[in-house]
TITI-682138 format. One record per residue (C-alpha): residue in one letter; x negated, y, z; residue number from 1. Coordinates in steps of 0.02 Angstrom, whole numbers, plus 50000, padded with zeros to 5 digits. Each point is the difference from the previous one (the first is absolute). Layout:
BEGIN
+---+-------+-------+-------+-----+
| r |     x |     y |     z |   k |
+---+-------+-------+-------+-----+
| A |     X |     Y |     Z | NUM |
...
+---+-------+-------+-------+-----+
% end
This chain:
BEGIN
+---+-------+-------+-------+-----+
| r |     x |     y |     z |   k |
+---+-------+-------+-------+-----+
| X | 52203 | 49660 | 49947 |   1 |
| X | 49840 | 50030 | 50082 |   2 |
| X | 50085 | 50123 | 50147 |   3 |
| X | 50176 | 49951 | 50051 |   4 |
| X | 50093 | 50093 | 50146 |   5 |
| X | 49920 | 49881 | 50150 |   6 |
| X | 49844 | 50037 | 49961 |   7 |
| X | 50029 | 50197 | 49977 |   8 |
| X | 50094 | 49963 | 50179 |   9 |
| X | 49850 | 49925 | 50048 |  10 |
| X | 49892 | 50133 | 49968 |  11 |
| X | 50106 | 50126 | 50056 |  12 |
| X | 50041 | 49918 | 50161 |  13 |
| X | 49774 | 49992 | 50007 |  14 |
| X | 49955 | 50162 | 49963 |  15 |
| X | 50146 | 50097 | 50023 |  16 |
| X | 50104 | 50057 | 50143 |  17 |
| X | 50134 | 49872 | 49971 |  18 |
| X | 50048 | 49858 | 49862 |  19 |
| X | 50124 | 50122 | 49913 |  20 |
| X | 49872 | 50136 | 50021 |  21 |
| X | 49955 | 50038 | 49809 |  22 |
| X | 49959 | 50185 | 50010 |  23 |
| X | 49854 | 50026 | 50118 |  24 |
| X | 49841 | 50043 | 49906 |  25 |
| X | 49919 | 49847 | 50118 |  26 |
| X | 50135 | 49861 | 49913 |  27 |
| X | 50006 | 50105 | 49818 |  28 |
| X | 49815 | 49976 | 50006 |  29 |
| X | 49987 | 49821 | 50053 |  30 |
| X | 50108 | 49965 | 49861 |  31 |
| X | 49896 | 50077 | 49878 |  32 |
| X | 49850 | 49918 | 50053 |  33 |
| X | 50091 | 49810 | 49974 |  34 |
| X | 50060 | 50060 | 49825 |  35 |
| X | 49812 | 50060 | 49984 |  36 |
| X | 49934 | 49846 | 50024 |  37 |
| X | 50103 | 49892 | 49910 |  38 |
| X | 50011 | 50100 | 49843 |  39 |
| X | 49774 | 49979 | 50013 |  40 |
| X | 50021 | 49824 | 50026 |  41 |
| X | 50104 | 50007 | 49819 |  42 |
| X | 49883 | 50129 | 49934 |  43 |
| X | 49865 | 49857 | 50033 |  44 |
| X | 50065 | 49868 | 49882 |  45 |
| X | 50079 | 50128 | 49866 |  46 |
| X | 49869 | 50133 | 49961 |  47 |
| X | 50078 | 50065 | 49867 |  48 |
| X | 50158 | 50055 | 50077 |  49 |
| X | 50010 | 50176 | 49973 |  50 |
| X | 50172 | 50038 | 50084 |  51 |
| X | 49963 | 49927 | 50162 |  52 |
| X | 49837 | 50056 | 50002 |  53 |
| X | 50089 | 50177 | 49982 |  54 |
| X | 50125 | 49946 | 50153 |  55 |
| X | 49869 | 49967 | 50094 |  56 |
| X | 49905 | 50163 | 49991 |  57 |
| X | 50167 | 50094 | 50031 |  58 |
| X | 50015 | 49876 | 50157 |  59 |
| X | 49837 | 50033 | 50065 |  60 |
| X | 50036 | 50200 | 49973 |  61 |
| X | 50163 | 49972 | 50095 |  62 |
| X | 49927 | 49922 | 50146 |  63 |
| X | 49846 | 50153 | 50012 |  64 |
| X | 50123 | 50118 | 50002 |  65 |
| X | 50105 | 49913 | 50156 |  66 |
| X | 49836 | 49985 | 50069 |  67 |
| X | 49963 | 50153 | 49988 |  68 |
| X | 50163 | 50074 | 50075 |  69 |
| X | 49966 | 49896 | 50146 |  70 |
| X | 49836 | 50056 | 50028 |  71 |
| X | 50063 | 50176 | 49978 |  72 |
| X | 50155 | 49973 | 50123 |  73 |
| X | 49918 | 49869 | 50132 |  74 |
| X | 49798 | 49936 | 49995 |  75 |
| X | 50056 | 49861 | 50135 |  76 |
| X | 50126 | 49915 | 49907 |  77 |
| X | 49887 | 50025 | 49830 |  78 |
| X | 49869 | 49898 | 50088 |  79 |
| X | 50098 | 49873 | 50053 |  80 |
| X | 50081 | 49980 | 49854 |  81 |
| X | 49829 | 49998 | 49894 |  82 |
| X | 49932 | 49882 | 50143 |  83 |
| X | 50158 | 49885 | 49981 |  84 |
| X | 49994 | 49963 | 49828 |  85 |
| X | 49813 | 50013 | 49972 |  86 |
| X | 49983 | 50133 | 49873 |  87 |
| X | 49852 | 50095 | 49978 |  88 |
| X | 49989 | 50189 | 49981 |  89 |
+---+-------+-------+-------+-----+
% end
């Protein structure tokens, strides 16, 4: 499998407050953004895969939204966040 537990713990223990720390919108997000990626990376070689290309819309929608909140909630830690992972808004 493409994302075992050390490399959520990994990601978690980069982004978020703490390796076990799976529910700030910083670690949910960084999360989203690996699965992001690797589900274009597929997307690349399999065009015509219809369900993940579904999974990955829903990902990308997920991700806005915690992006959002965090912008709503705190600008500094949406910037850093958004300056961390290189996204783009």
């Amino acid at each position: 499998m493409y994302l075992d537990k050390a490399k959520k713990a990994e990601i978690f223990g980069k982004y978020g407050k703490s390796n076990s720390d799976t529910g700030s919108p910083e670690s949910q997000i960084a999360l989203f953004s690996y699965r992001i990626s690797h589900l274009t990376e597929h997307l690349k070689k399999n065009r015509k895969d219809y369900t993940t290309a579904r999974s990955l819309t829903q990902l990308v929608g997920k991700r806005r939204a915690l992006l959002n909140y965090l912008y709503d909630r705190d600008v500094e830690r949406y910037r850093a966040i958004i300056k961390a992972l290189g996204l783009r808004r």
